[in-house]
C-alpha positions as CSV (number, residue, x, y, z in Angstrom):
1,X,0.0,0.0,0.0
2,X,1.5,3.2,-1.0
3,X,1.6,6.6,1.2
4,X,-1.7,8.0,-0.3
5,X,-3.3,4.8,-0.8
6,X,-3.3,4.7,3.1
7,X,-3.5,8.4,3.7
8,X,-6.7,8.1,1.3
9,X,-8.5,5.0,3.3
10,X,-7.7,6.9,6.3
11,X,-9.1,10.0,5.3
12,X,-12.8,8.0,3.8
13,X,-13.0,6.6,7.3
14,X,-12.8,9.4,8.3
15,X,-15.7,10.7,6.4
16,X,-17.4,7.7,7.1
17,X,-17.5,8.0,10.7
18,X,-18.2,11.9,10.5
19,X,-21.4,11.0,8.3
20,X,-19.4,13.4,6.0
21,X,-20.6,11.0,2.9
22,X,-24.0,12.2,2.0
23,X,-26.4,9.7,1.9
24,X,-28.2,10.7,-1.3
25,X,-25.1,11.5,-3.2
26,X,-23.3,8.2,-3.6
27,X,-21.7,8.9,-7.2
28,X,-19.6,11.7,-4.6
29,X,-17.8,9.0,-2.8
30,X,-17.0,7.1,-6.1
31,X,-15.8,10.5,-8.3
32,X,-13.4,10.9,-5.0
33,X,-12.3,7.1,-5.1
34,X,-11.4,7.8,-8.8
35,X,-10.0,11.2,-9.1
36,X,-7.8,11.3,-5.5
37,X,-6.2,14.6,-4.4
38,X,-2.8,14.3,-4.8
39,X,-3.5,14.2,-8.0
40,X,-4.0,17.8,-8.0
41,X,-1.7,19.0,-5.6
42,X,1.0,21.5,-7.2
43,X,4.3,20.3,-5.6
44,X,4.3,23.0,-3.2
45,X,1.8,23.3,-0.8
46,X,1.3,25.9,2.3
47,X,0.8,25.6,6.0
48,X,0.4,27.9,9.0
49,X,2.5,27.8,11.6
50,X,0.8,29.9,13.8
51,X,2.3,33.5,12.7
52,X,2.9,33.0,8.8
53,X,2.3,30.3,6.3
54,X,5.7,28.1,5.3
55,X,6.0,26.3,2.5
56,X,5.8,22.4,2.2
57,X,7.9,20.9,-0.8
58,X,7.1,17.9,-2.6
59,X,10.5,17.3,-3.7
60,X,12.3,18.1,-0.1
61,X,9.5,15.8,2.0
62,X,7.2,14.2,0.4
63,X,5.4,12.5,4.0
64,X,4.7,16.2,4.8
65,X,3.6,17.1,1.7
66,X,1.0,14.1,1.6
67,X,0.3,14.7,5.3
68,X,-1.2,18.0,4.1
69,X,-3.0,16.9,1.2
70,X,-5.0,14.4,2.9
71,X,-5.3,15.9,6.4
72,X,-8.9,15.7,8.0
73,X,-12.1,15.8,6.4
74,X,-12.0,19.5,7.7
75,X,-8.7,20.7,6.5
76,X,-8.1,22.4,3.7
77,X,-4.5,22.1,1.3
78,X,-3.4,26.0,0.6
79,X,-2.1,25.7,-2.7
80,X,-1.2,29.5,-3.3
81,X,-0.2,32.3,-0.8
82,X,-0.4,36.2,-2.3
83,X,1.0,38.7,-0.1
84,X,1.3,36.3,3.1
85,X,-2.7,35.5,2.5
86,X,-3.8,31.9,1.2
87,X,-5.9,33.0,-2.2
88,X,-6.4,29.8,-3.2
89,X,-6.8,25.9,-2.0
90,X,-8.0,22.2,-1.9
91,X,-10.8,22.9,-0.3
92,X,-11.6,20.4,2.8
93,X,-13.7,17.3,1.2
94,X,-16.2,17.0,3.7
95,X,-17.4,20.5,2.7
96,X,-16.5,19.7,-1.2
97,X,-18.9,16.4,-0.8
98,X,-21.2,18.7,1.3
99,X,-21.7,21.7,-1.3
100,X,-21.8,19.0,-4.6
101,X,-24.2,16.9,-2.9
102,X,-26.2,20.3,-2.5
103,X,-26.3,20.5,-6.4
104,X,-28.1,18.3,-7.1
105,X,-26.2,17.2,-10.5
106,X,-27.3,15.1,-12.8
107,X,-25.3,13.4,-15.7
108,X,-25.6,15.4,-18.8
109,X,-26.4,18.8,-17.0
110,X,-24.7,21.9,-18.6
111,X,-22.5,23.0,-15.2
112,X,-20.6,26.2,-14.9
113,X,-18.1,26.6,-11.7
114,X,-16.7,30.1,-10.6
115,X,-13.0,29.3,-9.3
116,X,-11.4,26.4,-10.7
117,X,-8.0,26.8,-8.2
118,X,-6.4,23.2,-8.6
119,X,-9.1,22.0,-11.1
120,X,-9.9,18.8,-8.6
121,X,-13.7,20.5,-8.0
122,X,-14.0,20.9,-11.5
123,X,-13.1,17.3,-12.5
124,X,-15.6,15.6,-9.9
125,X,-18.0,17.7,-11.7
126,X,-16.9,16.4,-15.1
127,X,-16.7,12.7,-13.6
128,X,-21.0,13.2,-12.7
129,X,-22.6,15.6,-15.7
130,X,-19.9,13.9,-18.3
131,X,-17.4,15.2,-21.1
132,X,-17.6,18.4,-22.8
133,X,-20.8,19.4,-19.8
134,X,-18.1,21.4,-17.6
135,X,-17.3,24.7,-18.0
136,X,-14.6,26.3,-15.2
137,X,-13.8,30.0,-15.2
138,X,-9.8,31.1,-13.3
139,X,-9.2,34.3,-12.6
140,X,-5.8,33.7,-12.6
141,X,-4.4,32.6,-15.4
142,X,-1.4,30.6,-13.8
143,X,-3.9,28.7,-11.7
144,X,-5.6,28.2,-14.6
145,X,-2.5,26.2,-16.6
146,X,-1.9,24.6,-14.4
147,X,-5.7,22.8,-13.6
148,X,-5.5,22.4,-17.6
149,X,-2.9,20.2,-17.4
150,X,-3.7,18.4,-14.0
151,X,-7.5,17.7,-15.8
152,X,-6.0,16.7,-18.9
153,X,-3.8,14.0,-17.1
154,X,-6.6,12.5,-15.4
155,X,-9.0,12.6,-19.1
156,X,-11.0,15.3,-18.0
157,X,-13.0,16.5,-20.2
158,X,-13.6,20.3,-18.8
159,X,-13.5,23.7,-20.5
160,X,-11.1,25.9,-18.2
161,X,-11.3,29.9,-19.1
162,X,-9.6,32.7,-18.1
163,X,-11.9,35.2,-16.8
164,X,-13.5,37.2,-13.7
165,X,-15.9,34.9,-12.2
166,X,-18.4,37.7,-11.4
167,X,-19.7,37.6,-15.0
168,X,-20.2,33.9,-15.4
169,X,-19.3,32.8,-18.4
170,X,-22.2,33.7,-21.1
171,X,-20.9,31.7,-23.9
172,X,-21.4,28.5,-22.6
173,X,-25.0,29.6,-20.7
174,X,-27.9,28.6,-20.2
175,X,-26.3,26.5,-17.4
176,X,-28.2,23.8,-15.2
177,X,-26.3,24.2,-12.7
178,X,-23.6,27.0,-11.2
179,X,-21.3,26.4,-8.0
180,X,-18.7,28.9,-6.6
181,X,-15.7,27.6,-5.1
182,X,-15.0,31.4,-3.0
183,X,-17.6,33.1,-1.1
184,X,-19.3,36.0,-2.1
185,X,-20.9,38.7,-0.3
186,X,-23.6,39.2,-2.8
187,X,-24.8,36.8,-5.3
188,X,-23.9,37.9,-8.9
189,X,-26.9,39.0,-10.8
190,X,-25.0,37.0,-14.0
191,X,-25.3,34.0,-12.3
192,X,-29.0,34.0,-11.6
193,X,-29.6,34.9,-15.7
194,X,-27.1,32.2,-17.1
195,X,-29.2,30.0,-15.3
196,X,-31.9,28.0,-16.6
197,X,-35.9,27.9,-14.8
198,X,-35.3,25.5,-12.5
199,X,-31.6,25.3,-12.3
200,X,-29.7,25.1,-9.0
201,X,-26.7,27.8,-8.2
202,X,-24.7,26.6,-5.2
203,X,-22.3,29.1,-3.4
204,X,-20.8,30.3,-0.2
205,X,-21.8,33.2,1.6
206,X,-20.1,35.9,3.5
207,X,-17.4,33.1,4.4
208,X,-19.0,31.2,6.6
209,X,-21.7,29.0,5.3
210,X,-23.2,28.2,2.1
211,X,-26.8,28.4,0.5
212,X,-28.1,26.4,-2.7
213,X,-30.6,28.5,-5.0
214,X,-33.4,27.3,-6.8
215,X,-34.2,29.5,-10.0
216,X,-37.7,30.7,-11.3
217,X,-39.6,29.4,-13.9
218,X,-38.9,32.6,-16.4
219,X,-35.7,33.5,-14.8
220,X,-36.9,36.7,-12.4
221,X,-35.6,35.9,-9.5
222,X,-33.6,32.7,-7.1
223,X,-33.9,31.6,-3.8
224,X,-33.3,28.7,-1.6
225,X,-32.0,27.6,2.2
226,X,-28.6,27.6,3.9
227,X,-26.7,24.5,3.5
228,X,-23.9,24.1,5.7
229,X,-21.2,25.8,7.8
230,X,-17.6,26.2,6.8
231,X,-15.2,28.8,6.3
232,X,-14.4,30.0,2.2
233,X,-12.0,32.5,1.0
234,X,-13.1,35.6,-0.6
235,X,-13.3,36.2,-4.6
236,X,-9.7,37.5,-5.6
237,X,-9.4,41.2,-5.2
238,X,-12.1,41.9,-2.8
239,X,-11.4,44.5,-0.2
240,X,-10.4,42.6,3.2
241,X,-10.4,45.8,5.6
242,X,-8.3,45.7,8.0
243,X,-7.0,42.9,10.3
244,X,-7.4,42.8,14.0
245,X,-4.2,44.5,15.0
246,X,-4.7,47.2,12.9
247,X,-8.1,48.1,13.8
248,X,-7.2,47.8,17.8
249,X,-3.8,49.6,18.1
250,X,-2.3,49.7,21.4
251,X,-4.4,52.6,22.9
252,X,-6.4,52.2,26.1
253,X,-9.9,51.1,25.6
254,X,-12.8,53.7,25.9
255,X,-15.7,51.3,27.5
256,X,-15.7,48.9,30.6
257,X,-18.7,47.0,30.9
258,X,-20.1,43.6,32.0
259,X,-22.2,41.4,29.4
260,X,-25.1,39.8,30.8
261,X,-25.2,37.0,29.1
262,X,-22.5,33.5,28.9
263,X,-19.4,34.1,26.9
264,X,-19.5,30.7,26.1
265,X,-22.6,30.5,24.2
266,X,-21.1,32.8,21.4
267,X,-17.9,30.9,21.6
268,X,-19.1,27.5,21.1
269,X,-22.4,27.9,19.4
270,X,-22.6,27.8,15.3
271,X,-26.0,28.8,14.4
272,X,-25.5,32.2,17.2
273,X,-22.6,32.9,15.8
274,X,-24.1,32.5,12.1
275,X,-27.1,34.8,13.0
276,X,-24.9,37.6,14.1
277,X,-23.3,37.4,10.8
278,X,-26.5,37.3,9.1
279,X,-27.1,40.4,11.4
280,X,-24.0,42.0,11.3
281,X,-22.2,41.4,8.1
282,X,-19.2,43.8,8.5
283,X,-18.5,42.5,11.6
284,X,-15.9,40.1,12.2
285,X,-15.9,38.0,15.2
286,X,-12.9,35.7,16.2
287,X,-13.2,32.8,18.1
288,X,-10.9,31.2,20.6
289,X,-8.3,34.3,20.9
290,X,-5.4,34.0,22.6
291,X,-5.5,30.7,25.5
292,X,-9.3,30.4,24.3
293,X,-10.8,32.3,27.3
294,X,-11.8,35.7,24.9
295,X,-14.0,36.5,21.9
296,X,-12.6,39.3,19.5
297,X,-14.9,41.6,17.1
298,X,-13.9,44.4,14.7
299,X,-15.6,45.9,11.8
300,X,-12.5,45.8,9.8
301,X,-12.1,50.0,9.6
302,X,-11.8,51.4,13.4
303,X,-14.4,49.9,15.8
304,X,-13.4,46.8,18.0
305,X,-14.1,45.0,21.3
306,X,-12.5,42.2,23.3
307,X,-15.3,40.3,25.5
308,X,-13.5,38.1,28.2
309,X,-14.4,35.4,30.3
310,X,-14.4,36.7,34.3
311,X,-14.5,33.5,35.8
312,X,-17.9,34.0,37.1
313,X,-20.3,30.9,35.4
314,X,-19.8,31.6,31.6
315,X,-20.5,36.0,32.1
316,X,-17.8,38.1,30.2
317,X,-16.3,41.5,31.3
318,X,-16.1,43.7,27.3
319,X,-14.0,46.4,26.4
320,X,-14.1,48.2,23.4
321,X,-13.1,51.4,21.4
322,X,-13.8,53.1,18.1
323,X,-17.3,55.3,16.9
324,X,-19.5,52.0,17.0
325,X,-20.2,50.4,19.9
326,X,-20.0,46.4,19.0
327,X,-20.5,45.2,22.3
328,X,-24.2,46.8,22.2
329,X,-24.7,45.9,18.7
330,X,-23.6,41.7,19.4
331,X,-25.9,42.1,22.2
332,X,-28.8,43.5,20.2
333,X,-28.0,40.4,17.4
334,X,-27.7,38.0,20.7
335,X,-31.3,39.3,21.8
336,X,-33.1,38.8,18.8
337,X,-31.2,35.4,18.3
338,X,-32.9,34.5,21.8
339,X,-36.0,36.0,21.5
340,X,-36.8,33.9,18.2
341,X,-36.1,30.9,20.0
342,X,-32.3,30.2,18.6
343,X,-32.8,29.6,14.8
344,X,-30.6,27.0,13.3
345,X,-28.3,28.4,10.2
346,X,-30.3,25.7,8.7
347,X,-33.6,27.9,9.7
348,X,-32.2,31.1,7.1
349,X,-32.2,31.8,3.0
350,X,-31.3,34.0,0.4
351,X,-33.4,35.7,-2.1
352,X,-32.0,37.0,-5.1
353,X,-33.6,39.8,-7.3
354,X,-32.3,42.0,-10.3
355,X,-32.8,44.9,-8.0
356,X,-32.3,43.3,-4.7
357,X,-31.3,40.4,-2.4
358,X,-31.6,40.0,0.9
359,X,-31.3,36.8,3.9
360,X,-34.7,35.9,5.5
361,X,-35.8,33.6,8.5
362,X,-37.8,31.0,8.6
363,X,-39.8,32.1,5.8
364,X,-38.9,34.1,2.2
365,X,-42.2,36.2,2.4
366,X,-42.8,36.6,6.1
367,X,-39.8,36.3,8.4
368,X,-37.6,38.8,9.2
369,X,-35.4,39.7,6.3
370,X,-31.7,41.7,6.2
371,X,-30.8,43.0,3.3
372,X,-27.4,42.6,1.4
């Protein structure tokens, strides 16, 4: 048994036992089996070593190199760091099964992916709709090459173009199907029209979850439900705003105050912490900072606020400086989070208009709504 052969059963079971395999999606599990992911691997992979990412050769150690490419079903593979910021990876397969089984493709559907990074996404695609169905549109045209070349080994049969993923790709549309492999803040409008009545668009959303959205009859409009949880980059040149350290500084905070209710709760809890997204988009909130005691939030320009565990059953002690006060807003989200009885990510959509889109609760036409 060779490295990958056991680094690959290792990984399945691993998948197995996480009920990461989805149940009605069994062509997923066999496109994996036949199209591994070394096989896509550039011979230079990244990983974080806690303050920067290093680089892992192929050629100067090959165990660590395959250690990264089939890590757990959560990891992801950075293939490509711009700047000191990973811009493009092997994305993690239990979200890769997770976002493909939310499809819905069938052999012989006309599929156009946004984001073809190592090409492996693509070629699962092109092992389920079938040659010549698969079209894969790189912004970068080196990533791009080099996904040509890794599809070509394996026989793919998948249309790779250069282009700004924004814009779909209207030559090859109408398309029954359209996944993203980056997240995206607001669905492009292209998208939506390349897409046939009926047709499915699968993407992720304000990196951290992903939704699957079910066109119109007549093409006016998409919607559908969240799908899952999981952390995506950002399409390539999209304005990151500041990092932590830049929006905090070293000055003295200008509020002390005690929060009410358990630190813990927004530490540990998914669907809280995706409902303050849904409620506070340009707020970033960091998890686990520091020895895991502390919750960090900025909006990426000049507000921030640190909210630390006192010690005292779960209750937190929050400073915070800057024009907006975040502590008051994550409480505000927090409240309506409680007061609707703790939604599930699972319980929130998207709606997508020519003119508009917005998340909802619960219910497209009746729950509460947040536009985008």
């Amino acid at each position: 048994m060779t490295q990958f052969e056991e680094r690959r059963m290792r990984l399945a079971e691993a998948m197995e036992a996480g009920g990461d395999w989805p149940d009605r999606s069994p062509w997923i599990r066999d496109a994996v089996a036949a199209l591994p992911r070394h096989l896509f691997a550039p011979d230079r992979l990244w990983r974080w070593d806690g303050f920067r990412y290093e680089p892992v050769d192929r050629a100067e150690d090959p165990e660590r190199w395959a250690a990264e490419v089939y890590a757990g079903p959560s990891d992801p593979a950075v293939t490509q760091v711009i700047g000191g910021r990973a811009s493009s990876s092997l994305s993690c397969q239990a979200v890769v099964a997770d976002m493909l089984d939310a499809l819905m493709l069938q052999e012989g559907h006309r599929v156009l992916e946004l984001g073809t990074g190592a090409g492996w996404n693509a070629s699962l695609l092109g092992w389920r709709a079938g040659p010549g169905r698969v079209v894969s549109v790189e912004v970068d045209p080196g990533l791009a090459a080099g996904a040509r070349g890794r599809l070509a080994a394996v026989g793919a049969d998948v249309d790779v173009q250069v282009g700004d993923g924004s814009l779909g790709w209207l030559a090859g549309a109408p398309y029954d199907r359209v996944i993203s492999t980056y997240a995206v803040d607001r669905v492009p409008w292209e998208w939506v029209a390349q897409t046939r009545g009926g047709g499915r668009i699968v993407t992720p959303w304000g990196r951290l979850g992903h939704v699957a959205l079910t066109v119109a009859e007549g093409g006016g409009s998409a919607t559908g439900w969240v799908q899952g949880l999981a952390m995506f980059m950002p399409s390539r040149g999209s304005e990151a705003g500041l990092g932590w350290s830049e929006v905090r500084g070293d000055g003295p905070p200008q509020d002390e105050r005690p929060v009410a209710r358990e630190l813990l709760s927004l530490r540990d809890d998914a669907h809280l912490l995706f409902a303050v997204r849904v409620i506070l988009p340009d707020v970033v909130v960091i998890m686990n900072a520091g020895d895991g005691t502390a919750v960090w939030a900025h909006d990426g320009v000049s507000s921030w606020a640190v909210l630390s565990a006192s010690g005292n059953e779960g209750a937190a002690i929050a400073h915070q400086g800057g024009p907006r006060r975040l502590v008051e807003e994550l409480e505000r989200a927090w409240g309506w989070w409680v007061s609707e009885g703790g939604p599930e990510l699972y319980d929130f959509g998207m709606t997508v208009e020519p003119d508009q889109q917005y998340v909802w609760c619960r219910d497209p036409v009746a729950g509460s709504r947040w536009p985008l």
